[in-house]
N, C-alpha and C positions, 0 to 999 in steps of 0.2 A: 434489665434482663428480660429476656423473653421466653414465656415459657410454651411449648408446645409439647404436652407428656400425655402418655395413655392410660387410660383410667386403672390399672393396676399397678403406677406409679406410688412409693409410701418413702421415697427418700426424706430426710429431715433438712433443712433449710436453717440459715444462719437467722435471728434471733429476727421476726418481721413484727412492725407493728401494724395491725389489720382492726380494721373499721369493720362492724356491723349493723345491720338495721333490724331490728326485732319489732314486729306486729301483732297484735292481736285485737279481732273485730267479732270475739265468740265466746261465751264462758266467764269465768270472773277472769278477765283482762291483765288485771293488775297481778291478781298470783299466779297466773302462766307468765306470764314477764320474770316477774321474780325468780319461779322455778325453771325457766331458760337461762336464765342469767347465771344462775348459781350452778347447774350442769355445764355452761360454757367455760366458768371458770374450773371446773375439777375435768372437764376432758378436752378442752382446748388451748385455753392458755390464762394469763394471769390477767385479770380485770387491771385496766390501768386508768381509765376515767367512764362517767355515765352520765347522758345528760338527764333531764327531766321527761314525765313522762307528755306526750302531745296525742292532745285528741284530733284527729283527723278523719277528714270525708273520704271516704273510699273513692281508688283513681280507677279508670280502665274497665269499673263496673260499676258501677255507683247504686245498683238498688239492692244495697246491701248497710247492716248498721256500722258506724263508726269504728275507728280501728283507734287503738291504744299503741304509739310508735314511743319506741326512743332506741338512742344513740350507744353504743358503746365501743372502745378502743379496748385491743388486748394486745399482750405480747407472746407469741408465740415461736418454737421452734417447726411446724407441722410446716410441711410443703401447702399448698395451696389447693389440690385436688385433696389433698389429707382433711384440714376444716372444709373444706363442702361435704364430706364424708362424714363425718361429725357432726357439723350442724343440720344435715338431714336424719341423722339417727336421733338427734334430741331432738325435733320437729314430731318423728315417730315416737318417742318414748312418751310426749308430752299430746299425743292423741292428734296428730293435725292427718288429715285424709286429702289427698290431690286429686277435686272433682272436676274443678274447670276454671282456665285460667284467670289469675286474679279475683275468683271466687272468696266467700268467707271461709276463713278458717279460724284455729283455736290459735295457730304460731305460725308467724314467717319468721326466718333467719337468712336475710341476704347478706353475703359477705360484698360490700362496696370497694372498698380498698385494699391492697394486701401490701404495705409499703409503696413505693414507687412502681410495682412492677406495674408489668402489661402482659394479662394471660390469655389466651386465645384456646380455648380444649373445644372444636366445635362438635356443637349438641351437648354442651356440659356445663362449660365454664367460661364467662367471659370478666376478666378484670382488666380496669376497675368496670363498675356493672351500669353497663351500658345505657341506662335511662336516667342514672343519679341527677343526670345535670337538668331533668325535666320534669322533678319532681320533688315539690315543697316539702313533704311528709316525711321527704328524708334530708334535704339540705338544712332543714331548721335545727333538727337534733343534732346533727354535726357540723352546723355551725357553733355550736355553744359548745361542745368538749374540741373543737380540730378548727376553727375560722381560718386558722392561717396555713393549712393542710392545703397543698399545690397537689390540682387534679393530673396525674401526668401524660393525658391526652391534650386537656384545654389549654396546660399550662396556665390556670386561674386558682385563685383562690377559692374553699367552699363557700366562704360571704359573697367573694364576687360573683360566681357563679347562682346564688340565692339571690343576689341585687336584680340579676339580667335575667331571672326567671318569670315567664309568663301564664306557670301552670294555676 
């Protein structure tokens, strides 16, 4: 399905299971993780797997310190503009400020996958999130909870897609 909705969209959606990638490269790392993690589960949906956590070199800016990534799958009923609404209010509630792109912050929360769909909201939303396939920082923790998860653009696997990455 495809979705193309206005940002005052709040319909509910039959039961998706959605991939996210949560960063942090600012602060104690590991308890913003944690306390993202545990806000995603009480206002998004139900934690269903989580990889480990991965220390990584900042992409797209690099003179910045290391970021603390990992992986997790949820099950949710929320449309898709619904968790981007979500995960930018816990982003806000856990202090992250939007100074300049791919800058440090205290929390990313990228929604990569939303089921199989394919969402196009332009200036807002793109699924699944348009760089996934060109970037280790996020193939690695979703190859360990999702390897055998079909991108439904590449029609690849997340392993395969982490095999033919040159990032």
């Amino acid at each position: 399905m495809f979705y193309n909705v206005t940002k005052n969209t709040m319909q509910q959606a039959n039961l998706q299971t959605v991939y996210l990638l949560l960063g942090s490269n600012l602060g104690n790392r590991e308890q913003i993780l944690t306390k993202a993690i545990k806000l995603i589960d009480e206002n998004i949906g139900v934690i269903i797997s989580q990889s480990k956590n991965y220390q990584t070199k900042p992409w797209g800016k690099i003179d910045q310190p290391d970021f603390l990534n990992i992986a997790i799958s949820i099950t949710t009923n929320l449309m898709p503009i619904e968790v981007l609404k979500q995960t930018q209010a816990i982003e806000d509630q856990l202090g992250r400020i939007r100074i300049e792109k791919w800058g440090a912050r205290l929390i990313d929360i990228d929604i990569i996958f939303y089921g199989q769909e394919i969402v196009d909201i332009p200036n807002l939303l793109q699924l699944p999130h348009p760089l996934v396939q060109e970037r280790v920082f996020a193939l690695e923790p979703l190859a360990e909870i999702a390897p055998d998860f079909i991108h439904p653009v590449f029609g690849k696997t997340i392993l395969q897609l982490l095999k033919e990455i040159k990032d």
